[in-house]
Backbone as JSON Lines, residues from 0, in Angstrom:
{"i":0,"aa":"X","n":[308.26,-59.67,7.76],"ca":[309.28,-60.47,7.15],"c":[309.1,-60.39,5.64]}
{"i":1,"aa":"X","n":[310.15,-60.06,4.83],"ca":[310.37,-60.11,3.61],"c":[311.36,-60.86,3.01]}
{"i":2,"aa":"X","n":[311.36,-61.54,1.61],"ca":[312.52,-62.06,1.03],"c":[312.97,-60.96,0.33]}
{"i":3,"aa":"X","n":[313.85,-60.85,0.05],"ca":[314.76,-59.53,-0.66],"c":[315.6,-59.94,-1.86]}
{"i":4,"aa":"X","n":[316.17,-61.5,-1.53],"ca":[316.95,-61.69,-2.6],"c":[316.74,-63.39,-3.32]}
{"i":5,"aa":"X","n":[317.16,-62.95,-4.21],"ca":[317.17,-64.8,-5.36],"c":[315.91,-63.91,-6.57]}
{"i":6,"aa":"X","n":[315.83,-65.25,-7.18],"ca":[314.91,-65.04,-8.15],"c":[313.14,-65.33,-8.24]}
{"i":7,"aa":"X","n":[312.2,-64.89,-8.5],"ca":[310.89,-65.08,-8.33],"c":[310.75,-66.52,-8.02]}
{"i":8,"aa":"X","n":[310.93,-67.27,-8.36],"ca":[311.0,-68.54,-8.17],"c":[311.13,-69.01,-6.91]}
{"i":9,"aa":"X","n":[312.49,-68.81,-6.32],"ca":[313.04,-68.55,-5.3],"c":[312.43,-68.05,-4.24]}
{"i":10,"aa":"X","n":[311.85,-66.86,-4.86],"ca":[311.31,-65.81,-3.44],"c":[310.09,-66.88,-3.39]}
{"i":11,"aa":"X","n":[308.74,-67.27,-4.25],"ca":[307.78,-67.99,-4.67],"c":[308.52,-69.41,-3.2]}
{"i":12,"aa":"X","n":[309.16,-69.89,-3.24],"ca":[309.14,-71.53,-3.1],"c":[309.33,-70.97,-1.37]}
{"i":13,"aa":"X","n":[310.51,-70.02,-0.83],"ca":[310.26,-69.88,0.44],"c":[309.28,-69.17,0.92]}
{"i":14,"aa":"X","n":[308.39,-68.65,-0.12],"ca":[306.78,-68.1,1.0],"c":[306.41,-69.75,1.1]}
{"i":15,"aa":"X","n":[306.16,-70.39,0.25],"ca":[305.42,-71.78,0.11],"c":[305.88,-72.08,1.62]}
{"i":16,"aa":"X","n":[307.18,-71.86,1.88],"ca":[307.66,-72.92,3.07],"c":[307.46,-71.75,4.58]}
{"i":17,"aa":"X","n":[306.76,-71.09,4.84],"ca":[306.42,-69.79,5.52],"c":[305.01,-70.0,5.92]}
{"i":18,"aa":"X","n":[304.46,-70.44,7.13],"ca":[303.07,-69.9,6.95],"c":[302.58,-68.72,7.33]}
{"i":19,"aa":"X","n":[303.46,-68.1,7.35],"ca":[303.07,-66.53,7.99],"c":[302.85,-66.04,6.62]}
{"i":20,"aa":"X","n":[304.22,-66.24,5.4],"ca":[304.07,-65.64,4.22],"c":[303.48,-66.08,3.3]}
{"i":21,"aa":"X","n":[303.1,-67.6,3.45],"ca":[302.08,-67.95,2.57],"c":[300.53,-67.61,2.54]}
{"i":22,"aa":"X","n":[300.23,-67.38,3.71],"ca":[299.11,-66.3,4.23],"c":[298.52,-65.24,3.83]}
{"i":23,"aa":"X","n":[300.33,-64.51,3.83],"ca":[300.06,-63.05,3.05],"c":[300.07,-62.97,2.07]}
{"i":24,"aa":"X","n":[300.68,-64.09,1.17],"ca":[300.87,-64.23,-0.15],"c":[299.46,-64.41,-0.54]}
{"i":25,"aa":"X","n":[298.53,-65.35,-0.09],"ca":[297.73,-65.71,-0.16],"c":[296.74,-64.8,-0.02]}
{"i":26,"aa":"X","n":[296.64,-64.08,0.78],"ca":[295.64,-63.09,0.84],"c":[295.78,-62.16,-0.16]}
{"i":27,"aa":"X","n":[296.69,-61.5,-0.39],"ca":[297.41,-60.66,-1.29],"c":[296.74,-60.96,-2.57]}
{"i":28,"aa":"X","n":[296.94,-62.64,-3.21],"ca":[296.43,-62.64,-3.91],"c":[294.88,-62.64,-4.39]}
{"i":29,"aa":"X","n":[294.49,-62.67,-3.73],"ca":[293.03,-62.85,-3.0],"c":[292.31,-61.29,-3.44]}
{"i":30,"aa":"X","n":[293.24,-60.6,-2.88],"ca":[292.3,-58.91,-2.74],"c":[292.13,-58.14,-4.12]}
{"i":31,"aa":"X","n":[290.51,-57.88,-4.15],"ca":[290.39,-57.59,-5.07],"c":[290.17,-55.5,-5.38]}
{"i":32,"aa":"X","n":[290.5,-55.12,-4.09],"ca":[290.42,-53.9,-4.23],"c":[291.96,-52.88,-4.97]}
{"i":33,"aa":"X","n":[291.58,-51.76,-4.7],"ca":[292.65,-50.73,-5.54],"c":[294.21,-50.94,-4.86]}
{"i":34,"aa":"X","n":[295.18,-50.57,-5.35],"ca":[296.4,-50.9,-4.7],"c":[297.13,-49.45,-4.73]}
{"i":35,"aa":"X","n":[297.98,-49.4,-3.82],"ca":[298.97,-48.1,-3.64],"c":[300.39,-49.33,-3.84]}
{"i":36,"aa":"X","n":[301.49,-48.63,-4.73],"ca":[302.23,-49.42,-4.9],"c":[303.52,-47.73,-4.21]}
{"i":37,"aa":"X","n":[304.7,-48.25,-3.13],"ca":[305.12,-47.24,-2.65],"c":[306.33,-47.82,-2.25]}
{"i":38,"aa":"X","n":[307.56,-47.33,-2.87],"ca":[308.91,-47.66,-2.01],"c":[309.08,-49.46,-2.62]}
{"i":39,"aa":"X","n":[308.43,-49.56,-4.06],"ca":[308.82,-51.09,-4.49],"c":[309.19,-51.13,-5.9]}
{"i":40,"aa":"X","n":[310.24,-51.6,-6.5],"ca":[310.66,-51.59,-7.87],"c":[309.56,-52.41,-9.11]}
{"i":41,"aa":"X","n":[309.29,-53.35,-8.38],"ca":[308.88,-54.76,-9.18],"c":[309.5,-54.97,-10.18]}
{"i":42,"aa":"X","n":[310.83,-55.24,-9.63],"ca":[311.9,-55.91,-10.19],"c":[311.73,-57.46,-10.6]}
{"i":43,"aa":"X","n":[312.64,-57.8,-11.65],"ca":[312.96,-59.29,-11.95],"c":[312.56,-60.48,-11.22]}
{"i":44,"aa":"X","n":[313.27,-60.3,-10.2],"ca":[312.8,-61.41,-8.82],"c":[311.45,-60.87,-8.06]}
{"i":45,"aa":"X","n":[310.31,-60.2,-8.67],"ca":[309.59,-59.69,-8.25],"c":[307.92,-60.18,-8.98]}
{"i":46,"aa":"X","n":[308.43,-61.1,-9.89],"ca":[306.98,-61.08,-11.21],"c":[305.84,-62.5,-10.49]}
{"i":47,"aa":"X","n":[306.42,-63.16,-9.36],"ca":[305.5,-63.53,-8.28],"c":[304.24,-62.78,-8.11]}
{"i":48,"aa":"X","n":[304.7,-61.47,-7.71],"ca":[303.98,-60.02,-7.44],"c":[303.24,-60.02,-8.38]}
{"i":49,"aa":"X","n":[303.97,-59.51,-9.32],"ca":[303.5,-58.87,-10.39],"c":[302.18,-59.6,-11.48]}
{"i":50,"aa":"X","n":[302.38,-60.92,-11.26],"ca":[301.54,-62.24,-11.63],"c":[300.57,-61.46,-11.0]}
{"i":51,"aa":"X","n":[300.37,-62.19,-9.75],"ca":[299.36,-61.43,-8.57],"c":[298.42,-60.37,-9.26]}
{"i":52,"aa":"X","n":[299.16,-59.13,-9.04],"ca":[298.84,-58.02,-9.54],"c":[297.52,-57.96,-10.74]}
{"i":53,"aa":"X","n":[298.72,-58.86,-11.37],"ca":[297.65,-58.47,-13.03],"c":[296.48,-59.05,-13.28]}
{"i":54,"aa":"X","n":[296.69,-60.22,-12.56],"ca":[295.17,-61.09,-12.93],"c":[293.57,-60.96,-12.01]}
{"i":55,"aa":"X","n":[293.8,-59.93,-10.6],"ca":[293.12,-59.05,-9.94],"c":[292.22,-58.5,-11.02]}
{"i":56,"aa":"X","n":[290.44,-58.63,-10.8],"ca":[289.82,-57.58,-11.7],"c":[288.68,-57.52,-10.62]}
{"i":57,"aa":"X","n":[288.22,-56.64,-10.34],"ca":[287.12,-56.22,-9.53],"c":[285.84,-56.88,-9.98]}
{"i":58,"aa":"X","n":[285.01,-57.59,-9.97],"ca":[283.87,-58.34,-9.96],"c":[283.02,-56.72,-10.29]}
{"i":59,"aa":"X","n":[282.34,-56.65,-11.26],"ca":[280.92,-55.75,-11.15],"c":[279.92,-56.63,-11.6]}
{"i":60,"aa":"X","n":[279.87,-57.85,-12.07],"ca":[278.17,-58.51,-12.35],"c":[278.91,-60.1,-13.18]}
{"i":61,"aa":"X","n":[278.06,-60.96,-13.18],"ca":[278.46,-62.33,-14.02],"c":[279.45,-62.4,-14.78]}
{"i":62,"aa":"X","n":[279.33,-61.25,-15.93],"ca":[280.04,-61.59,-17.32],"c":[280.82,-60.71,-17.23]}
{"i":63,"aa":"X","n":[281.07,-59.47,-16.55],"ca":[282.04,-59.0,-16.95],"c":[282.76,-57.85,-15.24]}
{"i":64,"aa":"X","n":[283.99,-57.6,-15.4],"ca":[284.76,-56.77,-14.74],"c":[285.45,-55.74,-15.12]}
{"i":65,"aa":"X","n":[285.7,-55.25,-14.41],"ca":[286.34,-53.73,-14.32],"c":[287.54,-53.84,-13.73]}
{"i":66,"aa":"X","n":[288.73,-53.07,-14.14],"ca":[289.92,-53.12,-13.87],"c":[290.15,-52.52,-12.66]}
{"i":67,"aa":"X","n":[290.81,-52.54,-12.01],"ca":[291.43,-52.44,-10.57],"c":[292.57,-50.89,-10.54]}
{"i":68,"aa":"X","n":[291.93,-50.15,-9.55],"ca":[293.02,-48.78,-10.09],"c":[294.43,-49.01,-9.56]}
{"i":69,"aa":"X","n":[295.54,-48.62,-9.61],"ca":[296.49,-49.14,-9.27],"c":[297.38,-47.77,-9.06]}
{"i":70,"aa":"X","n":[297.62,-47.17,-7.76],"ca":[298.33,-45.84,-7.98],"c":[300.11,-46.11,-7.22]}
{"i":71,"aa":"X","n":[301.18,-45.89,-8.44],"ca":[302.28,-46.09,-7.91],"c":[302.65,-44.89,-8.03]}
{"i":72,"aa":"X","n":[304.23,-44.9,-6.58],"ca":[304.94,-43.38,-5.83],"c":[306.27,-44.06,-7.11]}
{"i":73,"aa":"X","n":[306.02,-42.89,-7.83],"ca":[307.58,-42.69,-8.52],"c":[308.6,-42.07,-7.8]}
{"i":74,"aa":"X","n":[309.71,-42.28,-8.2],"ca":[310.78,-41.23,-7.24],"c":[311.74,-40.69,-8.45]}
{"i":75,"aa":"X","n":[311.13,-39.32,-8.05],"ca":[311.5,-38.57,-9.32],"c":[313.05,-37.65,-9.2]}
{"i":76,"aa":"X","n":[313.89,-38.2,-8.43],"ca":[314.86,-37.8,-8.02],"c":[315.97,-38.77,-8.94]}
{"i":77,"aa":"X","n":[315.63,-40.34,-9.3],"ca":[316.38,-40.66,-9.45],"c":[316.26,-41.51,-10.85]}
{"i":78,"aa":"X","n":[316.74,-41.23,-11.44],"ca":[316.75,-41.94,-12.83],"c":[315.1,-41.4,-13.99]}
{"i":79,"aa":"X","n":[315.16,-41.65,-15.27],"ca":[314.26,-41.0,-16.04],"c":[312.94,-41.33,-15.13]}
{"i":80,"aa":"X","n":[312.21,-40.28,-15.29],"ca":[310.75,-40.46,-14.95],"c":[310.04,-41.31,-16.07]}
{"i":81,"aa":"X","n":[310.25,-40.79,-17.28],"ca":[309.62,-41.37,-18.88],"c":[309.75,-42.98,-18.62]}
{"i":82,"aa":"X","n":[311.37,-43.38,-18.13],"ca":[311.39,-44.93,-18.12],"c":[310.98,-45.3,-17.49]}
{"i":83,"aa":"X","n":[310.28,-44.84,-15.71],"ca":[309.86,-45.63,-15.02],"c":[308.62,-45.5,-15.26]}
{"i":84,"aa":"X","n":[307.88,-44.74,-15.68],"ca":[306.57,-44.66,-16.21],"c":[306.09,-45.61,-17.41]}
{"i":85,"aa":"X","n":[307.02,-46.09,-17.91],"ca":[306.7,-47.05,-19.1],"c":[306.96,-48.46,-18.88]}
{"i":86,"aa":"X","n":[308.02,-48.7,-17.81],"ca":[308.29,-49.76,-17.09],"c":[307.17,-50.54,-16.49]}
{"i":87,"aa":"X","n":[306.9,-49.73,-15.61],"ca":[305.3,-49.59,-14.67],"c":[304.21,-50.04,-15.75]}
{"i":88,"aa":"X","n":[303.8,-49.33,-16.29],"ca":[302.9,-49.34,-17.24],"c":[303.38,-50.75,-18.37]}
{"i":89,"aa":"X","n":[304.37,-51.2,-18.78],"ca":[304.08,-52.58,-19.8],"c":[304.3,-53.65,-18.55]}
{"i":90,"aa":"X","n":[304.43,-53.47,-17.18],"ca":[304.21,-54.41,-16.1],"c":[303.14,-54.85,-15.89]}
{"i":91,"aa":"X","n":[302.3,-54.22,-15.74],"ca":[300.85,-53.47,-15.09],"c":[299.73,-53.46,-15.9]}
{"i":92,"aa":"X","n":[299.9,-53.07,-17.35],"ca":[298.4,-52.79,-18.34],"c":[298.47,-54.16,-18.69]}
{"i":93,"aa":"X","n":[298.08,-54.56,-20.04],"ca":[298.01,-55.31,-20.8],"c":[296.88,-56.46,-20.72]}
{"i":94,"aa":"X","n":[295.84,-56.38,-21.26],"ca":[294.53,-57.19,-21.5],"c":[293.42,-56.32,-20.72]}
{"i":95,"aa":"X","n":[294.33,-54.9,-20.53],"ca":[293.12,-53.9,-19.66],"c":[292.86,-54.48,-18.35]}
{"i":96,"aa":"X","n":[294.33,-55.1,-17.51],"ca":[294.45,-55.47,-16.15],"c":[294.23,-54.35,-14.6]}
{"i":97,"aa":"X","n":[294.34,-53.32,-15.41],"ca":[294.52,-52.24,-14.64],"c":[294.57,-51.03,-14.91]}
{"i":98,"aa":"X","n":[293.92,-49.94,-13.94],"ca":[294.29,-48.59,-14.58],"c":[295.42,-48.07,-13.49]}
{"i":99,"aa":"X","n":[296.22,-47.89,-14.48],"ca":[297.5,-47.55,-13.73],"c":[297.58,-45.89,-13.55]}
{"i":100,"aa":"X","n":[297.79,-45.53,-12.13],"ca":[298.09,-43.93,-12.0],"c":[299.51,-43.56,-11.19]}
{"i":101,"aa":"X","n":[300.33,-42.66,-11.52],"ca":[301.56,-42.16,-11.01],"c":[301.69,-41.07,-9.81]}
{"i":102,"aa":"X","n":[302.2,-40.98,-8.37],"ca":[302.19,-39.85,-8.02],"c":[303.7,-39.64,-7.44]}
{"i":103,"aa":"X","n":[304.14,-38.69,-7.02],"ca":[305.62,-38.25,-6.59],"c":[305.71,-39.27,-5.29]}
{"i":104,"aa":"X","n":[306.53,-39.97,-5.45],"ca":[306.52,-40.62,-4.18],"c":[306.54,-39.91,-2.68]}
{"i":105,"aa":"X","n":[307.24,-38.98,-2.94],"ca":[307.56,-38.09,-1.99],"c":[306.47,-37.49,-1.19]}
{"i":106,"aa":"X","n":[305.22,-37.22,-1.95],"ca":[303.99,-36.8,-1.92],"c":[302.94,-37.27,-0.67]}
{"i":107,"aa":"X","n":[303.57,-38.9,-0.31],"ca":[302.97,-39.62,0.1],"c":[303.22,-39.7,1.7]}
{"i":108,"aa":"X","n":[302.46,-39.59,2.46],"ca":[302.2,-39.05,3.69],"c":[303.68,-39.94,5.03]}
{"i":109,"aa":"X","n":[303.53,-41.16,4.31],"ca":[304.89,-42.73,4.63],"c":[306.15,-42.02,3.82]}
{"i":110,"aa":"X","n":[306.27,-41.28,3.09],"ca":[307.53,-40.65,2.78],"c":[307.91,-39.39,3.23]}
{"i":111,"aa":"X","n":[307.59,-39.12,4.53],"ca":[307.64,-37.8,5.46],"c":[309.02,-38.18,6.38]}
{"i":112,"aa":"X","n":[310.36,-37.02,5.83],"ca":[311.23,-37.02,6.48],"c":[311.2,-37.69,7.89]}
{"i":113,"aa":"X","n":[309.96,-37.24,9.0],"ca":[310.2,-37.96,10.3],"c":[309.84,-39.19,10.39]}
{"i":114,"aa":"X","n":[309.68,-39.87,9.19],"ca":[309.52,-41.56,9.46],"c":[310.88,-42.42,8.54]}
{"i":115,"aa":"X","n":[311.43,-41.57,8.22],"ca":[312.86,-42.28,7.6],"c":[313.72,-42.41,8.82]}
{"i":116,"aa":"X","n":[314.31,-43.6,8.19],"ca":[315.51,-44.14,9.31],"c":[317.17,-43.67,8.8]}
{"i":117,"aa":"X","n":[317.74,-43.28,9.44],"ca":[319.2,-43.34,8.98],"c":[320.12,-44.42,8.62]}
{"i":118,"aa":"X","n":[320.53,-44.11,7.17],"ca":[321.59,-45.46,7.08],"c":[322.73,-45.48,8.05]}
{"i":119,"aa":"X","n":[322.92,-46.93,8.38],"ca":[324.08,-47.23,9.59],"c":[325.23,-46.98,8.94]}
């Protein structure tokens, strides 16, 4: 189950009312390992996420951490690569939250023609 539409806020208040999604929300925020980001904009109504995301740092000792690698599937078919690469990246960096890496979305083993569905 996913929310798809309204604003972060929005999406935010019906996980609250979800315990399936407050769970996942919850865990989600929780995990401190590397992330594959695949088939997701992190759009506007999306910075719930994106909160999440950034404040993740891998524990290596008391005083200090190490950033979390973060590899997103671009889709290089549709619109500038340059913009979504910079998009991504002022989402994602900033206070050295993450090391952000790019690969062809297509590349990715879940983007194999025999697991797409046909639009109705």
């Amino acid at each position: 189950m996913i929310i798809t539409e309204g604003t972060s806020a929005n999406k935010k208040a019906s996980i609250e009312q979800s315990s399936y999604l407050s769970f996942a929300h919850r865990h989600f925020a929780e995990n401190v390992s590397d992330l594959v980001i695949l088939g997701h904009s992190l759009g506007q109504g999306d910075e719930h996420l994106v909160k999440e995301i950034k404040k993740r740092r891998l524990p290596t000792g008391a005083r200090r951490s190490v950033p979390r690698k973060i590899a997103i599937g671009i889709h290089t078919s549709g619109g500038s690569i340059g913009t979504q690469l910079a998009r991504f990246r002022r989402l994602l960096t900033g206070k050295a939250a993450a090391e952000v890496y790019f690969f062809d979305a297509q590349s990715h083993p879940l983007a194999a023609p025999t697991l797409q569905i046909a639009a109705a």
